[in-house]
N, C-alpha and C positions, 0 to 999 in steps of 0.2 A: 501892847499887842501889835503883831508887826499886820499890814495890810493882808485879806486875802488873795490870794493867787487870781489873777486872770487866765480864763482857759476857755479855747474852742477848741471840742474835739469832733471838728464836722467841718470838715473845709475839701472844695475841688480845685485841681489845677485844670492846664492845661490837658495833662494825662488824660485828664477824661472829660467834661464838659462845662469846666470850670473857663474862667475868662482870665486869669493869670499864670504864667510859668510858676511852675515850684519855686525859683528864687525869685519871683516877685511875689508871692505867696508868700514866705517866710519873712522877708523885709517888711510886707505890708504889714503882718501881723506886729511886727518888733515896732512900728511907726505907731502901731493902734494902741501900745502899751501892754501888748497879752505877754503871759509868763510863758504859756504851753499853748503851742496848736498843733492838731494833730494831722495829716494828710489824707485824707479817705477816698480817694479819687473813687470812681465805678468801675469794680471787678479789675483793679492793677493795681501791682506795686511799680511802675515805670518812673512814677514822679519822688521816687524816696531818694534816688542817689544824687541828684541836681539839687532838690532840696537840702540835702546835708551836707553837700557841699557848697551852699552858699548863706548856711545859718548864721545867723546876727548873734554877737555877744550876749548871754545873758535869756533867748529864748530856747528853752526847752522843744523837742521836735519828737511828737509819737507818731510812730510810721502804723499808716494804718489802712483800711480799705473799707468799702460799701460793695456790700455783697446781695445781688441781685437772687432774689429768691422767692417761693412760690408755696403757698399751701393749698394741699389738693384734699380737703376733709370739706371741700363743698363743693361746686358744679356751676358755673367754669370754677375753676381754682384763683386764688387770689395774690398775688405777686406785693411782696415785702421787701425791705433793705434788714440786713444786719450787717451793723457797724462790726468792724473787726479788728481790733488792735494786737500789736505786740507777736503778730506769727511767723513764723519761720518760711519765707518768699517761694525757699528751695523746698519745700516741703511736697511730697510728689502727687498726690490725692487733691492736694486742696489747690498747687498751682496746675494742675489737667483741668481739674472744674473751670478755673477761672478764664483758663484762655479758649474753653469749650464756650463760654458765656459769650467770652468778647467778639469770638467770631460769630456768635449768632444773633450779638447786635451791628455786627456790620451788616452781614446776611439780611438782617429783618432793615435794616436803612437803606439797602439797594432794592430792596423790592417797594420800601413805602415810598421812594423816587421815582420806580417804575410804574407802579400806580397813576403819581401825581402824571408823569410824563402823558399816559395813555389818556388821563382828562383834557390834554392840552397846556398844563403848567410847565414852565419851560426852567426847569429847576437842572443841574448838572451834579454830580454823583461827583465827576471828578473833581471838579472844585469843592464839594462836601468834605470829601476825603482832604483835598488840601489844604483844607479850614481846619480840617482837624489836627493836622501836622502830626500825622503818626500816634494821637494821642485817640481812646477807647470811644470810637464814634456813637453819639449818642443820638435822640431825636433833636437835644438842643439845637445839635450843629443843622440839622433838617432846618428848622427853626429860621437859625438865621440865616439860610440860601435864599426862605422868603422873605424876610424882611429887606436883605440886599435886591432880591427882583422886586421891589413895591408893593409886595401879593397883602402882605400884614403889615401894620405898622407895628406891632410888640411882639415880645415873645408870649406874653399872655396871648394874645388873640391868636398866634400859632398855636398855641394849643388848647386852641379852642375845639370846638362840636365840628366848626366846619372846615377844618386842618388836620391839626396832628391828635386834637384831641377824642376824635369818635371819627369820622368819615376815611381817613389816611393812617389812621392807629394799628399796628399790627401786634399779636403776643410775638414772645420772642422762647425762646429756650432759656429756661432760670434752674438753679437748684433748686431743690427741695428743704425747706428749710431746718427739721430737723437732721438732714444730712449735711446741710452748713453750718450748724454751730458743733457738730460732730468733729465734720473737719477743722474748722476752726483751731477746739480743742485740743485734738490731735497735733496741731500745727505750732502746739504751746503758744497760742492765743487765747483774747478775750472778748469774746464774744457778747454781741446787745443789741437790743430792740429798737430799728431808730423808727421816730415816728409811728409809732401803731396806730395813732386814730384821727390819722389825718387826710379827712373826710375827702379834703377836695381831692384827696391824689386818685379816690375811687374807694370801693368796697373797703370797708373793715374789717380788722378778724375780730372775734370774741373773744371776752374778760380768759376762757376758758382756754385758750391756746394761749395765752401770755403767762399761763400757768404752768401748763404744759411744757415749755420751753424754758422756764425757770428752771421746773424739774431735771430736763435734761440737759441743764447748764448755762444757757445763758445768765448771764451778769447783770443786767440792767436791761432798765427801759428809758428813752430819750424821748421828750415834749416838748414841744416848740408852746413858747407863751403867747404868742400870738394866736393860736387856735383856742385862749378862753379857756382850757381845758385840764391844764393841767396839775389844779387840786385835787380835781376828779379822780384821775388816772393815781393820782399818788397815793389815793384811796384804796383806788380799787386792786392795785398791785401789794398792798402790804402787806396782804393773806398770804402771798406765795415767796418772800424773806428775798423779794429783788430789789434794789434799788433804783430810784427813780431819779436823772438829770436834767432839771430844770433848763431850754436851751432857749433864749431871748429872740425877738426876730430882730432881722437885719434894723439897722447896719453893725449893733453891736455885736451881737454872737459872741457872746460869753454866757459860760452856765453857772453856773451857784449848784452848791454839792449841799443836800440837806445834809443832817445825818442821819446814817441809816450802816450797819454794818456790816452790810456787802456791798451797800457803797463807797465805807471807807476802805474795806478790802482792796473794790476795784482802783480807786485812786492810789493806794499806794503801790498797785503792782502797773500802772502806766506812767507813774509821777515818777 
């Protein structure tokens, strides 16, 4: 029986708030020993063509995205990721939304520096932006202007209560999520739930929206092992015929694929 497959399909570059170029991104992966990783930067495809043009013999590459999105069936509404693999870039619906996203995470990072400014923090936008080198600025990059001014010593503690995490936190403009796995679809994509109940990131949705979203097409649902949790979820998902990918915490990030039959669907239409 030949070994199974190593596989992360959850990785950021540069593109978006990731700490490696796309070709140091794929090299890393081929040095880690993975078969497949996938590229999911936040709301771009930017980092797909750098990437496959500097892929390593023998590593498989799924161009893919983390799509910034929100559901409004409770008050405030509560902001989710779906992973999205395999769509068509030029696709005109679902690339409008994306770069409508991107710019209202610039938008919303110029104003949570204009904030910090008016407190007296001596933070600069334009050097934000040059951190970012043209890649989809996120809070990270916020993040690290303080750590380079002394203000925090981690990015934990940046996003903390008394930073980026509650006091200099702004919403931003997201999709709607059952209108981004729509598009997604539309974009002959495969759309999936990353992370649904991962507490620290904030509010969770209900067992009853991961149903709901099944229904209307999503593919899967993604758990990180390190939140304990992910029995549970694999439970509580099996009523609604989605598949659940086990995703390990750093540094490994590889997932293990149970079986389950729309999850061997989904692997063979990204593998």
């Amino acid at each position: 029986m030949s070994d199974p497959a190593r596989i992360d399909l959850h990785t950021h570059s540069t593109a978006s708030d990731g700490t490696l170029t796309p070709p140091e991104l794929v090299r890393a992966a081929a040095d880690a020993g993975l078969d497949v990783v996938a590229l999911t930067d936040h709301d771009t495809t930017a980092g797909w063509a750098p990437a496959v043009a500097a892929l390593p013999p023998g590593l498989t590459l799924i161009r893919g995205a983390e799509i910034s999105c929100r559901w409004f069936g409770v008050e405030p509404a509560i902001p989710l990721h779906l992973l999205a693999y395999l769509f068509d870039p030029a696709e005109p619906e679902l690339a409008a939304e994306l770069a409508r996203v991107r710019q209202a995470r610039e938008e919303r990072g110029e104003r949570i520096v204009r904030l910090l400014q008016a407190d007296g923090i001596q933070v600069s936008w334009t050097e934000i932006l040059a951190g970012a080198d043209g890649g989809t600025v996120g809070r990270p990059h916020i993040a690290q202007a303080l750590i380079r001014a002394g203000l925090v010593a981690t990015t934990s503690e940046a996003f903390g209560p008394d930073w980026l995490g509650e006091r200099y936190r702004l919403p931003k403009d997201d999709i709607e999520v059952f209108r981004a796995v729509a598009l997604v679809r539309a974009a002959g994509g495969v759309p999936v739930f990353a992370h649904p109940r991962a507490s620290r990131r904030g509010r969770i949705v209900p067992d009853e929206l991961i149903a709901d979203l099944a229904a209307a097409g999503m593919t899967m649902v993604v758990v990180t092992h390190e939140m304990g949790f992910a029995r549970s979820v694999a439970d509580t998902v099996a009523f609604m015929d989605a598949g659940v990918v086990l995703e390990s915490g750093p540094p490994e990030a590889v997932f293990e694929a149970p079986e389950h039959p729309r999850l061997r669907r989904f692997l063979s239409q990204v593998l």
